[in-house]
N, C-alpha and C positions, 0 to 999 in steps of 0.2 A: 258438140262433137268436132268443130270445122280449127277447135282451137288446138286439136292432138294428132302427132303425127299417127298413131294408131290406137283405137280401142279394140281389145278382146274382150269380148260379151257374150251371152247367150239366150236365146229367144223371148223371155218374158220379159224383157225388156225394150221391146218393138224401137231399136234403133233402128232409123232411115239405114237402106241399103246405098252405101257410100265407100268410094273405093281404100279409104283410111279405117273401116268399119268392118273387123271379123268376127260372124257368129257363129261360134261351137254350138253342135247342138246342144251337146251339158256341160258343167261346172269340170274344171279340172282337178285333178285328185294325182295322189301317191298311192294308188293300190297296183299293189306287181304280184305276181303271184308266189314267188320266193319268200317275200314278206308277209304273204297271210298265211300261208306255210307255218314260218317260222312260228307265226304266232301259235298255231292251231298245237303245235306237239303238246305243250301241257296238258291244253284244254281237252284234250282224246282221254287220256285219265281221268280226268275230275269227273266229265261226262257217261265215262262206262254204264253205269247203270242205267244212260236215257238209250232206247234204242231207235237205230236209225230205222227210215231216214229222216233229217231234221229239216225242220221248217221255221226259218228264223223270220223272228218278228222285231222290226226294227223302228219303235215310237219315236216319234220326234215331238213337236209342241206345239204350245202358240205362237202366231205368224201370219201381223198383218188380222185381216179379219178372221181371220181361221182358227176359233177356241176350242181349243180340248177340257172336254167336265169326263163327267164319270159315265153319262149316258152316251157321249160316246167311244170311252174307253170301252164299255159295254157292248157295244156293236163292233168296235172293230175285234174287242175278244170274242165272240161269237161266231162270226166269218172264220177264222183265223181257225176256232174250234173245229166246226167245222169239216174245212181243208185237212186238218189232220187227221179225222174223224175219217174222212173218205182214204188218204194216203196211207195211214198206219204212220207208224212213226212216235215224234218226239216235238215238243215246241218249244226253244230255246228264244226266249225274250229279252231283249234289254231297251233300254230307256235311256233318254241322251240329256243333254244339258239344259235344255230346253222343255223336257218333259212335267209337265206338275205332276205330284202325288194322284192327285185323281181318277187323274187319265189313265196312271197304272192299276190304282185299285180296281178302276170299271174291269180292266182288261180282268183280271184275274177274278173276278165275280161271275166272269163267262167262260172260265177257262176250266175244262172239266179234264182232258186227257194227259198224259205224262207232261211234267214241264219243269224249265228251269227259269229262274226270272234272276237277272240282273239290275239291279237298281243304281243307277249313274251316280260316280263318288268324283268328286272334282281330284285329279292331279294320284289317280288308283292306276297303282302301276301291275293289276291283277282287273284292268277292264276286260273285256272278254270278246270285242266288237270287231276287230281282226278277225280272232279266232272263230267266233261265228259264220262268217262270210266265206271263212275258209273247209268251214264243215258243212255249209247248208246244203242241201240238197234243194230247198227252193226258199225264195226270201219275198218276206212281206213287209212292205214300206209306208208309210204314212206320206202322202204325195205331197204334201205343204215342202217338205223337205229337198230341194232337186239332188243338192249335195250326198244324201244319204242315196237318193236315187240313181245318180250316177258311179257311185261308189259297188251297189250293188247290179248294177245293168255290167259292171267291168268283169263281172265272173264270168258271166253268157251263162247264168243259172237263170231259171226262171223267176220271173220278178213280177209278185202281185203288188196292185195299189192301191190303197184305201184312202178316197179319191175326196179332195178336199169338200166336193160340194156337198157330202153330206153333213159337214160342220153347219155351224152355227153362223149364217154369210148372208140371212136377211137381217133390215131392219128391227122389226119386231125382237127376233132372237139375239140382236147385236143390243137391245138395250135388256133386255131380261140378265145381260151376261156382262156388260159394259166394262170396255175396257180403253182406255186413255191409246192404244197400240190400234185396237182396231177402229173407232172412232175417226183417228190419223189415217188408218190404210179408207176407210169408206173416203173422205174427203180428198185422197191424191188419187181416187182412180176416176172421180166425177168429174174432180176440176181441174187438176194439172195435166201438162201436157203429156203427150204420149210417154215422152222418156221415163217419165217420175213415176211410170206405173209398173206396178209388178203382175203380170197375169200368167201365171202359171196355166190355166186350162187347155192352151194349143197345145202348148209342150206337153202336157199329159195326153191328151188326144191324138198328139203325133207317133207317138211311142206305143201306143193300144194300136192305131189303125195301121201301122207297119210293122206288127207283129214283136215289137221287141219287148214287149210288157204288155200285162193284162188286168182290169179290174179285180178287184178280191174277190167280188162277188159270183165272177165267171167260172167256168169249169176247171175243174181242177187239172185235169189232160191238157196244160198248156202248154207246150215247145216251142221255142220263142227262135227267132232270128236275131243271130249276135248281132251289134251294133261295131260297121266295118270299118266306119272314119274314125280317124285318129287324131280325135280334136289337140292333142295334147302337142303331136308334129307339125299339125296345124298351124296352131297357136308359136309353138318354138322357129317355126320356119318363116311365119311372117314376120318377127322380132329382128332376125338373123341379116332379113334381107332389109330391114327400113336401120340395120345399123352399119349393114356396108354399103 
């Protein structure tokens, strides 16, 4: 770090506290609310017949140790059921680039109430993942993800997480599932130094214990505290000043 005149970061990354060293607490993103607007007008159409309110579910993938099969697409469709089960409602799903086949099949093996499912097309100029964020009424994230996380904490909707430790993240279950990805994350978190590691769990912990997000598994009555720092003026204002 001591060779940059500034790094922007964000917590799972446990950089030393260093006056060249700024950590946002999330990932920076392009979501304004104009622009999921914009997205949302078609998708009010196509969706008429799901009624609200909707509860979007937003899969992410493999990550690092963190494998998605069907048994736990299964679980987090279940959860997810659920939440809309107690809400009334609607379950708009999509899946990202990163998502396997699997992990959606589980999902909709549990999913028993109204639903729309989206399945991720590379370079689909009719994705729908704006337009979701802009209709939800409350959003459920796959926590491996921070980026989708951050993206969905910018609405001040409510934000459930279906929280990585119930993957696949011992031993034993890292070789029944073996994957050259998580293999590599098990060895950079044991023996590389702090920097080289990626540990998501503060960061989710942080965001549960200050109200701005909630486990999946928790009550569905959750009202969240918007998140008031503005990592992104942050970020542009420390830039501004190490360039004058």
């Amino acid at each position: 770090p001591r060779n940059y005149d500034l790094i922007i970061s964000t917590p799972q990354y446990s950089l030393a506290d260093e006056k060249n060293v700024l950590v946002n607490t999330l990932p920076l993103h392009r979501m304004k609310e104009k622009r999921l607007q914009q997205a949302a007008a078609d998708w009010r159409t196509r969706l008429e017949k799901y009624a609200p309110p909707y509860t979007i579910l937003m899969a992410g993938g493999n990550s690092g140790a963190y494998i998605f099969d069907r048994k736990a697409g299964k679980q987090i469709g279940k959860m997810a059921n659920q939440l809309v089960k107690n809400e009334a409602g609607s379950l708009l799903i999509t899946s990202s680039g990163r998502t396997p086949a699997e992990l959606v099949d589980g999902i909709m093996d549990a999913v028993e109430v109204p639903h729309y499912l989206y399945r991720w097309k590379p370079d689909d100029n009719n994705n729908p993942y704006l337009a979701f964020l802009a209709m939800a009424d409350r959003i459920i994230v796959t926590g491996e993800s921070i980026s989708m996380l951050a993206e969905a904490l910018s609405t001040g909707k409510p934000v459930y997480i279906y929280h990585p430790k119930h993957l696949y993240t011992k031993p034993g279950a890292a070789l029944r599932k073996f994957s050259w990805a998580a293999f590599s994350h098990g060895m950079t978190q044991h023996l590389a130094p702090a920097r080289f590691r990626r540990d998501i769990s503060p960061l989710l912990d942080h965001l549960v214990k200050n109200k701005h997000a909630t486990w999946l598994e928790n009550d569905a009555s959750f009202t969240p505290i918007p998140l008031e720092q503005d990592d992104l003026s942050r970020a542009a204002t420390a830039v501004q000043q190490l360039l004058s």
